[in-house]
C-alpha positions as CSV (number, residue, x, y, z in Angstrom):
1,X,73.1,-32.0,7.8
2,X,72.2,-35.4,10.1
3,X,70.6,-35.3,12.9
4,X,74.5,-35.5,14.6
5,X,74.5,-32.0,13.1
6,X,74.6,-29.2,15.7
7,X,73.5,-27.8,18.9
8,X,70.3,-29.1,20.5
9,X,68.6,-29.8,17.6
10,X,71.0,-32.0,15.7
11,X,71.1,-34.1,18.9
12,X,67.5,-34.4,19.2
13,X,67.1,-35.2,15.7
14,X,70.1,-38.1,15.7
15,X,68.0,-39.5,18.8
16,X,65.1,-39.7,16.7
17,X,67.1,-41.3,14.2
18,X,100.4,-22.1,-10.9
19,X,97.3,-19.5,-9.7
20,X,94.4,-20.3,-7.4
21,X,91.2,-20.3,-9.0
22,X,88.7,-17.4,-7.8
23,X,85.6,-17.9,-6.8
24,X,83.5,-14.5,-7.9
25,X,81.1,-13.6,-4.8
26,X,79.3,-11.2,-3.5
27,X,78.4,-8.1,-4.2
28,X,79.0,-5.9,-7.7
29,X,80.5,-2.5,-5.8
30,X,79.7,-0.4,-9.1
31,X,75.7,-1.6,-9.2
32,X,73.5,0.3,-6.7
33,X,72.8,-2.1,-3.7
34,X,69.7,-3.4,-4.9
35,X,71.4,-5.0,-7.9
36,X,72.7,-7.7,-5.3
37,X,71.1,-10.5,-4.3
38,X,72.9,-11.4,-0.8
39,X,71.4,-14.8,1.2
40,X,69.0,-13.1,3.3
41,X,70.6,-14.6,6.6
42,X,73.9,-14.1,6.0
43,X,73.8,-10.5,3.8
44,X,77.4,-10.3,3.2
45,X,77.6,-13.9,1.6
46,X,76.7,-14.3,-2.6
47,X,76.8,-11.9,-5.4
48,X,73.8,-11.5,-7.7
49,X,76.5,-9.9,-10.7
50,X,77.5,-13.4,-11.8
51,X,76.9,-16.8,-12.0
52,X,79.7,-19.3,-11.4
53,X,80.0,-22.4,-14.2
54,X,83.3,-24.1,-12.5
55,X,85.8,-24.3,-10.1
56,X,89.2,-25.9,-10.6
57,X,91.2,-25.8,-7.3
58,X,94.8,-27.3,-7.2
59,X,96.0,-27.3,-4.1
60,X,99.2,-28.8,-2.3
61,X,99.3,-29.1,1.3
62,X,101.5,-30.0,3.7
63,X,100.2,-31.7,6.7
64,X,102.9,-30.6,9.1
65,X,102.5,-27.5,8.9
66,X,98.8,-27.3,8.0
67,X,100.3,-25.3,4.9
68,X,98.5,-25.0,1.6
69,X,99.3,-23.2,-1.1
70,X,96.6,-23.1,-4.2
71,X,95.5,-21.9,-7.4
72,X,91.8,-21.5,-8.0
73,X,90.3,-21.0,-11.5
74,X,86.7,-20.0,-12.0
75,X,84.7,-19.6,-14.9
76,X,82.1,-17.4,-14.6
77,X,79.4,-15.3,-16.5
78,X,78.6,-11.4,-15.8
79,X,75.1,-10.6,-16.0
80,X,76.3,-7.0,-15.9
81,X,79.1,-5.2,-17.5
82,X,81.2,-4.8,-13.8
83,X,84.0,-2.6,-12.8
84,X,85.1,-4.6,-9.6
85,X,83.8,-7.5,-8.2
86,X,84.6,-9.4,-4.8
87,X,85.0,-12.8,-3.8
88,X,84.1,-14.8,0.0
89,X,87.1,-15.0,1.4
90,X,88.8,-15.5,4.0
91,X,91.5,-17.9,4.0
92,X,95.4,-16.9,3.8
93,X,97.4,-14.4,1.8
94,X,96.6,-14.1,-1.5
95,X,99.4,-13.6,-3.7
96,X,98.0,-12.7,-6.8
97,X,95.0,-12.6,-8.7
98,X,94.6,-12.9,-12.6
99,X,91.3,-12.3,-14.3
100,X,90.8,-13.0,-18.3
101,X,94.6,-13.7,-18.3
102,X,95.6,-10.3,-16.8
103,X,96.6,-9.9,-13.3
104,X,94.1,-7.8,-11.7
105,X,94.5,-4.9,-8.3
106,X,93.2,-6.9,-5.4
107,X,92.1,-5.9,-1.4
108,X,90.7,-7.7,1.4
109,X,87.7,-6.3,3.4
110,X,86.9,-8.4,6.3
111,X,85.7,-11.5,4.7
112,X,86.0,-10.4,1.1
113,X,88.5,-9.9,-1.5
114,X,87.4,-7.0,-3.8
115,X,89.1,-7.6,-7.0
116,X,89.6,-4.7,-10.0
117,X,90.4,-6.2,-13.5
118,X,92.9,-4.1,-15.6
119,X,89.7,-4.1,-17.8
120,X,86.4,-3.6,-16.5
121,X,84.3,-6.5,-17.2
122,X,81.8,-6.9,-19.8
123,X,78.7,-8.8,-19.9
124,X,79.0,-12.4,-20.6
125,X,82.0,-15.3,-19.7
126,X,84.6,-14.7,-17.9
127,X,87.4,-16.1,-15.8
128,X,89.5,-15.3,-12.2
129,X,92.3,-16.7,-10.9
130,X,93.4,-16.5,-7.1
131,X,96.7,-17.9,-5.6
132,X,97.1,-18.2,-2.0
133,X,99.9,-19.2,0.6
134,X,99.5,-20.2,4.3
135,X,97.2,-21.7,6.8
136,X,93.4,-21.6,6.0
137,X,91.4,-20.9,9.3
138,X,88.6,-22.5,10.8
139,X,85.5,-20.6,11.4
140,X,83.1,-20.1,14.1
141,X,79.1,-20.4,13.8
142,X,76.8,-18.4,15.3
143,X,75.7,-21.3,17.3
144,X,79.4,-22.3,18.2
145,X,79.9,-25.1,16.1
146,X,83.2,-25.3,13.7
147,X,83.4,-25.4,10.1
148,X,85.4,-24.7,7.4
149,X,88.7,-25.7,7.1
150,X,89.4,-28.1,10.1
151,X,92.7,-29.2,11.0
152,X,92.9,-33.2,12.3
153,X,95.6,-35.3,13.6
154,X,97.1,-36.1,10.3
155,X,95.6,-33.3,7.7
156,X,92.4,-31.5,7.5
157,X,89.0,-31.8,6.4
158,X,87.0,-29.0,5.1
159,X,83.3,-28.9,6.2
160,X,81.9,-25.8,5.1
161,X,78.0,-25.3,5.9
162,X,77.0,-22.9,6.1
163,X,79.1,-20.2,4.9
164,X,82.9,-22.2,5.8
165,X,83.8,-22.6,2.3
166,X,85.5,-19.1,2.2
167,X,87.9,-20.6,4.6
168,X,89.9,-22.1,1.6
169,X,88.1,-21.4,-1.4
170,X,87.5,-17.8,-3.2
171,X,83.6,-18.2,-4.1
172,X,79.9,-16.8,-4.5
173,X,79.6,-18.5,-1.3
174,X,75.3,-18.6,-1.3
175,X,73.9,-21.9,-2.1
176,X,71.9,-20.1,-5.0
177,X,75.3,-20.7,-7.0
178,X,76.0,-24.1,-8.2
179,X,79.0,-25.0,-10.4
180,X,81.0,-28.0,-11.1
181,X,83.8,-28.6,-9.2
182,X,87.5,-30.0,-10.0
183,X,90.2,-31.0,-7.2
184,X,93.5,-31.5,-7.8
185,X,94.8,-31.6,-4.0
186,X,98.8,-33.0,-3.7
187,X,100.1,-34.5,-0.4
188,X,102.9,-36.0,0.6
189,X,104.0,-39.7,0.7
190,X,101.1,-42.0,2.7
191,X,98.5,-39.2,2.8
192,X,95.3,-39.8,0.9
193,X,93.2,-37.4,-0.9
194,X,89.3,-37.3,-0.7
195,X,86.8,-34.8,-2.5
196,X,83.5,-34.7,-3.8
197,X,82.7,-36.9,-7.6
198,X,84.1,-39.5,-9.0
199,X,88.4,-40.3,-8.7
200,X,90.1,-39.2,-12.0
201,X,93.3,-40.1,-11.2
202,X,96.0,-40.2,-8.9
203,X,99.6,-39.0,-10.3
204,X,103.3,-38.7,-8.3
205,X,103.9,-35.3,-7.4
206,X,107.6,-34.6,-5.9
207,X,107.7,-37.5,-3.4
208,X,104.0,-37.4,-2.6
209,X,101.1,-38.0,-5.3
210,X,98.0,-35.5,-6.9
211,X,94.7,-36.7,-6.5
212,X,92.2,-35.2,-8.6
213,X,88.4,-35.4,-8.3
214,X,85.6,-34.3,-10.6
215,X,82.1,-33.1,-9.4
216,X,80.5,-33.1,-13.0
217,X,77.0,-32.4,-11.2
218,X,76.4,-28.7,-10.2
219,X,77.2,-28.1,-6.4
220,X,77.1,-25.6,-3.8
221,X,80.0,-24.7,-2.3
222,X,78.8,-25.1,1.5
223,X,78.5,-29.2,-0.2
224,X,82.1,-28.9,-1.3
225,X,84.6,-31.1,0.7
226,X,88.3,-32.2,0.6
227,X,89.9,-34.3,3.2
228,X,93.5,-35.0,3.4
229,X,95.0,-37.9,5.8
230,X,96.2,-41.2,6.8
231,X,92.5,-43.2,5.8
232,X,91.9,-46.5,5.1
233,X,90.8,-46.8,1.8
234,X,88.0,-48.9,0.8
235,X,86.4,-49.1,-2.8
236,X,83.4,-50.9,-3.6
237,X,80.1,-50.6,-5.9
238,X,76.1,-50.8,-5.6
239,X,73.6,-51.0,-8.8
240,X,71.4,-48.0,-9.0
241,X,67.5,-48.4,-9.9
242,X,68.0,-47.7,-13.2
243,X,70.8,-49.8,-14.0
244,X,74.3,-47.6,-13.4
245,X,76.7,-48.5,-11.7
246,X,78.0,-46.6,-8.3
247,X,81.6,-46.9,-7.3
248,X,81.2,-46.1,-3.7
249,X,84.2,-44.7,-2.0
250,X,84.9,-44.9,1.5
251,X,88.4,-43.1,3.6
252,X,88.3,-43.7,7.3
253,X,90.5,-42.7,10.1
254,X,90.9,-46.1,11.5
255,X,91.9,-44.8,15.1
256,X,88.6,-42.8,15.3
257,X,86.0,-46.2,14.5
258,X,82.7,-46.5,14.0
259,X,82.6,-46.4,9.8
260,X,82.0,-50.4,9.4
261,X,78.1,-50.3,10.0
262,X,77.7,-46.9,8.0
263,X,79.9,-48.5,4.9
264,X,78.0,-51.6,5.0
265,X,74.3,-50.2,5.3
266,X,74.7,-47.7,2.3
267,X,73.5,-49.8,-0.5
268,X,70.7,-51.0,1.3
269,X,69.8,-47.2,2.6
270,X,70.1,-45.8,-1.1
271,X,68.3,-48.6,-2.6
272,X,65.3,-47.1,0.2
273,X,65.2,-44.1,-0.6
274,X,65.7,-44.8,-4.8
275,X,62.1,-46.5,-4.0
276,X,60.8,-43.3,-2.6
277,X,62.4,-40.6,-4.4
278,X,63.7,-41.7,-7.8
279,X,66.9,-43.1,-8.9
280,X,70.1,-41.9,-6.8
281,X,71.1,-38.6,-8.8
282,X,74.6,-38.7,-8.6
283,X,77.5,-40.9,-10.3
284,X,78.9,-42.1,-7.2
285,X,78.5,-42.2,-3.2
286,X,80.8,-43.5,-0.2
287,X,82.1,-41.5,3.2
288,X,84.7,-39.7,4.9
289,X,85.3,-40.4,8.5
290,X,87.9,-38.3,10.4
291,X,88.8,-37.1,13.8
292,X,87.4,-33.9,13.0
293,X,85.6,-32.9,16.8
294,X,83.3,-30.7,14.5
295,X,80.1,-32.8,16.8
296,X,77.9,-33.1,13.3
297,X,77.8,-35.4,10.5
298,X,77.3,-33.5,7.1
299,X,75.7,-34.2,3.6
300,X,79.0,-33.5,1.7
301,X,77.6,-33.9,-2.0
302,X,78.2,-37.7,-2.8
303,X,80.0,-38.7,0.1
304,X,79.2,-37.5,3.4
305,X,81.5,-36.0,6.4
306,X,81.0,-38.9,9.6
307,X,83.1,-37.6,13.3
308,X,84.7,-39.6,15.6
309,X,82.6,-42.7,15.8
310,X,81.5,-42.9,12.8
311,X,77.6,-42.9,12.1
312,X,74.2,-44.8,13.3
313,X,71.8,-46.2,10.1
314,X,69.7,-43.3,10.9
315,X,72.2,-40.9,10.3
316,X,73.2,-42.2,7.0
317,X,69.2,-42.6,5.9
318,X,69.7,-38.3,6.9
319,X,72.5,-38.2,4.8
320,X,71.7,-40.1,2.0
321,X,68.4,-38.6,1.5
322,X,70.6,-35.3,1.5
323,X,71.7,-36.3,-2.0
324,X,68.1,-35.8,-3.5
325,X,66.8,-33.0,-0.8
326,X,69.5,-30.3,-0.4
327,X,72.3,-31.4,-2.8
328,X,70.3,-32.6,-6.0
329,X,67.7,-29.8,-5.6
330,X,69.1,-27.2,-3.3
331,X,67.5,-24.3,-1.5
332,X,68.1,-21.1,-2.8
333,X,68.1,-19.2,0.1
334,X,69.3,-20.3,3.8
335,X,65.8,-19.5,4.8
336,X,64.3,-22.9,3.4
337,X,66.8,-25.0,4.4
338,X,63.5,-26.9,6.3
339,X,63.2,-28.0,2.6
340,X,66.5,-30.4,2.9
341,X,66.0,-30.9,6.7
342,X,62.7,-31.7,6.7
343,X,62.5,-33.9,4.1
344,X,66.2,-35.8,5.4
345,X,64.2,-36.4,8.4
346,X,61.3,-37.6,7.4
347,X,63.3,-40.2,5.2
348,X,64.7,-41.2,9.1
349,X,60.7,-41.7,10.1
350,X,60.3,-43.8,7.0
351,X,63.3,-46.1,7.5
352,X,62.2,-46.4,11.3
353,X,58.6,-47.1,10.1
354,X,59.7,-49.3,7.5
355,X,62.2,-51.5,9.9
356,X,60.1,-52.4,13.0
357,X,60.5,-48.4,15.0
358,X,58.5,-45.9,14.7
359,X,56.3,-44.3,11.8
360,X,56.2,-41.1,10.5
361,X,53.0,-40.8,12.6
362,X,54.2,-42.2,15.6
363,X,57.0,-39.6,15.7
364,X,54.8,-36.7,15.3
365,X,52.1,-37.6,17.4
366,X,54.9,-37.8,20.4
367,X,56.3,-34.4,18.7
368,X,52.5,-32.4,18.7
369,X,52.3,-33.9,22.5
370,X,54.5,-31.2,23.7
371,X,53.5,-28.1,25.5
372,X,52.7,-25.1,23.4
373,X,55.8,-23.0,24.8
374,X,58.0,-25.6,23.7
375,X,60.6,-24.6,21.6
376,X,59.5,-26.6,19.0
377,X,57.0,-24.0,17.7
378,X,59.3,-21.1,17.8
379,X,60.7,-19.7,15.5
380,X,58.5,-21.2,12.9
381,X,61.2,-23.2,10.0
382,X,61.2,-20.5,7.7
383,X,61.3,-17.0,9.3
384,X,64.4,-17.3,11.7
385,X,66.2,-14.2,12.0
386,X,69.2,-15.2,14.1
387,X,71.6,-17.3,12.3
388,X,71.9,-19.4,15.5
389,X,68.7,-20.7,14.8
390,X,69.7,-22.0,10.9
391,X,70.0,-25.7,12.5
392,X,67.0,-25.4,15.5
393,X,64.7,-28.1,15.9
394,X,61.9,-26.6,14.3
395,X,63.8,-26.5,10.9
396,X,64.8,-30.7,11.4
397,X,61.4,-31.9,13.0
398,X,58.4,-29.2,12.3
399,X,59.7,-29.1,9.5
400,X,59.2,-33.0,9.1
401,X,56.1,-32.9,10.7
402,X,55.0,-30.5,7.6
403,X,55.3,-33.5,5.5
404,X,53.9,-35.8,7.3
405,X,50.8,-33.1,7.4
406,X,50.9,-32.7,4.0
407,X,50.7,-36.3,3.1
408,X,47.6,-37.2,5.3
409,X,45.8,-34.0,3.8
410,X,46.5,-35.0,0.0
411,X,46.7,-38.5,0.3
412,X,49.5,-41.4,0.0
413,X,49.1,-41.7,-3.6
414,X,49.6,-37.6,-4.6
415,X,52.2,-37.4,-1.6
416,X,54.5,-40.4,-3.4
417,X,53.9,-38.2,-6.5
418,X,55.4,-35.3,-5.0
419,X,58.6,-36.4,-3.3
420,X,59.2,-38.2,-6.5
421,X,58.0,-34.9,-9.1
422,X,59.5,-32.9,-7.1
423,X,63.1,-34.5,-6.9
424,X,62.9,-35.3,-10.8
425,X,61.4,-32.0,-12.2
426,X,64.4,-30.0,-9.9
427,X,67.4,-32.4,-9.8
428,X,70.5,-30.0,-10.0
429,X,68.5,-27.0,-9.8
430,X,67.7,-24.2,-6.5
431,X,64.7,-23.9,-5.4
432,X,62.0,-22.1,-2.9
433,X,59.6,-22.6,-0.2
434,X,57.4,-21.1,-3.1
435,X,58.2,-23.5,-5.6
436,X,57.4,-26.7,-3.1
437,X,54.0,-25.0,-2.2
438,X,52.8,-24.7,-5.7
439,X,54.2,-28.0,-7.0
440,X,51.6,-29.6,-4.5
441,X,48.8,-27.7,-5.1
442,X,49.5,-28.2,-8.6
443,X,50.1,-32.5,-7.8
444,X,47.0,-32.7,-5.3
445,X,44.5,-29.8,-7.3
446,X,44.0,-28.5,-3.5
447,X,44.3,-25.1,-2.1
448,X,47.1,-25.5,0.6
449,X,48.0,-21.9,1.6
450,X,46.4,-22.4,5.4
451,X,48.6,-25.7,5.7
452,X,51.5,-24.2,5.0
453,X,51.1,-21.2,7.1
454,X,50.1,-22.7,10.0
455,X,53.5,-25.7,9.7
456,X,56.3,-23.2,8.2
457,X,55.5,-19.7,8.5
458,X,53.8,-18.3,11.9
459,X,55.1,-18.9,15.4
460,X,53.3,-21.1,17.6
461,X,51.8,-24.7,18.2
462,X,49.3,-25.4,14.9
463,X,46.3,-26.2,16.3
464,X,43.8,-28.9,15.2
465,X,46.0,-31.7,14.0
């Protein structure tokens, strides 16, 4: 998320800058409990039985009513033979579920829908179908912010981190599970359609039109996104490093403002960061702006989620860099989410340094300045119990300050080397606070265990820098 993204933290950061198709998630119910693999921050989300290849949601909404009625098919593959198997969910009614072209015995549970095949499941490819009818919810955060899906003046948008995806879509909602995605979302006459990928097409539906978008790139679902309202439409195009072409896509509610300076900056601020990090890693980019009073901007994979008012050049560096740190190579695990905030706001520090503001160093010498009881240094970015604290200000800016650590101790030369190995080597992959640490050591030939302790793993102001 940008630094418009939630609670204290996302404001202090933005000032320094004919069947639904079931998602399988969760938790096998015949395996003994240590054959999950739940998110440890949010235990009931994500399934270790499966892994999920694609979704293909068609949906057909009615703005009016805030009415949807969908079919989502996933293909998936057991890693276990499984008896029953549940989804996230926890949208409206589900009126049926089919799995491997059979209808299947279905049951919510709170947040899940536990789902029996008329054959138990072997090891190996499979597929689940869920239909629902009725009005997906929104869903409150443990810090009180909003997600999921959100209903606007004129339609909805879903924004779905962390776990707001199971609002309207059946799904191994963890970011440990990335699949392709495919959107076929009808609307009536006048309403506009928006996902995440590249446009496919747009076909007449009734008196309205289907709009269907392909993610061919692996996402997670708290990346997904679908908008649905009365945007101006603006297409366009920027030339990657490496010689593609972009088509950049932009809807914008014109009554809520703002999106003219973030549409224009864009192929300036991904050129930037293609010099830092690599060439973009996606097949196409633009934004969505909506009156969605969610108070956050959001990395949406490809094109990012803007409120009311649009969004400053800082907050589009943040979200643009989001497309190599947290949607190209994304955490595993909730708990080193520092590892796409971090690195989204150091790409801010850069941009400022690089454009007359302040540099990197600047920003954390006036960070470090502050009192040892700050909140700043508590808790440290990656052992936060308390979901509240998923979007705190030591995850955004400690976990910055990390970097900028890390690249006076190796060196400019070895720190470029990183960002950029370390983008290329896990482009469309997860990853782990592990995986960073011995990537650098590896890059740098140093022994970095006391550096990263001291920035991301015990409580308190690191002394001596």
């Amino acid at each position: 998320m940008t630094s418009l993204r939630r609670r204290t933290a996302s404001l202090l950061a933005s000032s320094l800058t004919a069947s639904l198709a079931g998602a399988v998630a969760a938790s096998v119910l015949t395996a003994p409990p240590a054959a999950a693999k739940p998110d440890t921050l949010f235990p009931s989300m994500g399934n270790g039985g499966y892994q999920v290849r694609s979704y293909d949601v068609a949906l057909d909404y009615e703005p009016l009513t805030n009415r949807a009625i969908a079919t989502v098919r996933i293909r998936a593959v057991a890693r276990k033979a499984m008896n029953r198997f549940h989804l996230d969910f926890s949208g409206p009614e589900v009126t049926a579920v089919v799995v491997d072209q059979q209808p299947a015995g279905f049951v919510r549970r709170g947040d899940e829908l536990v789902v029996t095949p008329a054959e138990p499941l072997e090891k190996g490819r499979f597929s689940a179908v869920v239909s629902y009818d009725g009005e997906p919810p929104e869903h409150t955060d443990p810090d009180g912010s909003t997600e999921g899906w959100v209903r606007t003046t004129d339609g909805a948008v879903a924004v779905n981190e962390p776990i707001g995806a199971m609002t309207w879509l059946p799904s191994n909602n963890t970011p440990g599970d990335k699949a392709r995605f495919t959107f076929r979302v009808s609307a009536p006459a006048g309403y506009s359609v928006v996902a995440n990928g590249e446009l496919v097409e747009t076909a007449p539906h009734g008196t309205g039109t289907t709009w269907t978008w392909r993610q061919d790139e692996p996402m997670s679902t708290y990346l997904a996104m679908v908008g649905i309202g009365r945007y101006d439409v603006t297409e366009s195009s920027t030339t990657s490093i490496d010689g593609r072409e972009l088509p950049l896509w932009f809807f914008e509610d014109s009554a809520v403002g703002g999106a003219r300076t973030a549409r224009q900056v864009l192929p300036e601020v991904i050129a930037f960061c293609e010099r830092l990090f690599g060439a973009y890693p996606f097949s196409s980019g633009g934004h969505v702006v909506d009156d969605a009073y969610v108070g956050y901007a959001l990395e949406t994979q490809t094109r990012p989620f803007y409120p009311p008012g649009g969004a400053s050049t800082s907050t589009v560096v943040h979200e643009t860099a989001h497309q190599w740190f947290g949607n190209s190579v994304t955490l595993t695990d909730w708990h080193d989410i520092w590892l796409a905030e971090g690195w989204a706001t150091y790409a801010e520090w850069l941009w400022s340094g690089a454009h007359d503001g302040r540099t990197p160093r600047e920003h954390f010498d006036a960070l470090y300045a502050r009192d040892a009881d700050d909140d700043l240094w508590s808790p440290a970015p990656t052992e936060f119990t308390d979901p509240a604290d998923l979007f705190g200000e030591p995850v955004y800016h400690r976990g910055a300050m990390t970097l900028v650590v890390l690249r006076r101790e190796i060196g400019s030369r070895d720190f470029r080397r990183l960002g950029r190995k370390w983008a290329a080597k896990h482009a469309y992959g997860n990853v782990t606070t592990r995986d960073f640490e011995r990537l650098a050591e590896k890059v740098s030939g140093e022994r970095l265990d006391d550096l990263f302790d001291d920035w991301l793993r015990l409580d308190g102001k690191p002394k001596g820098y």
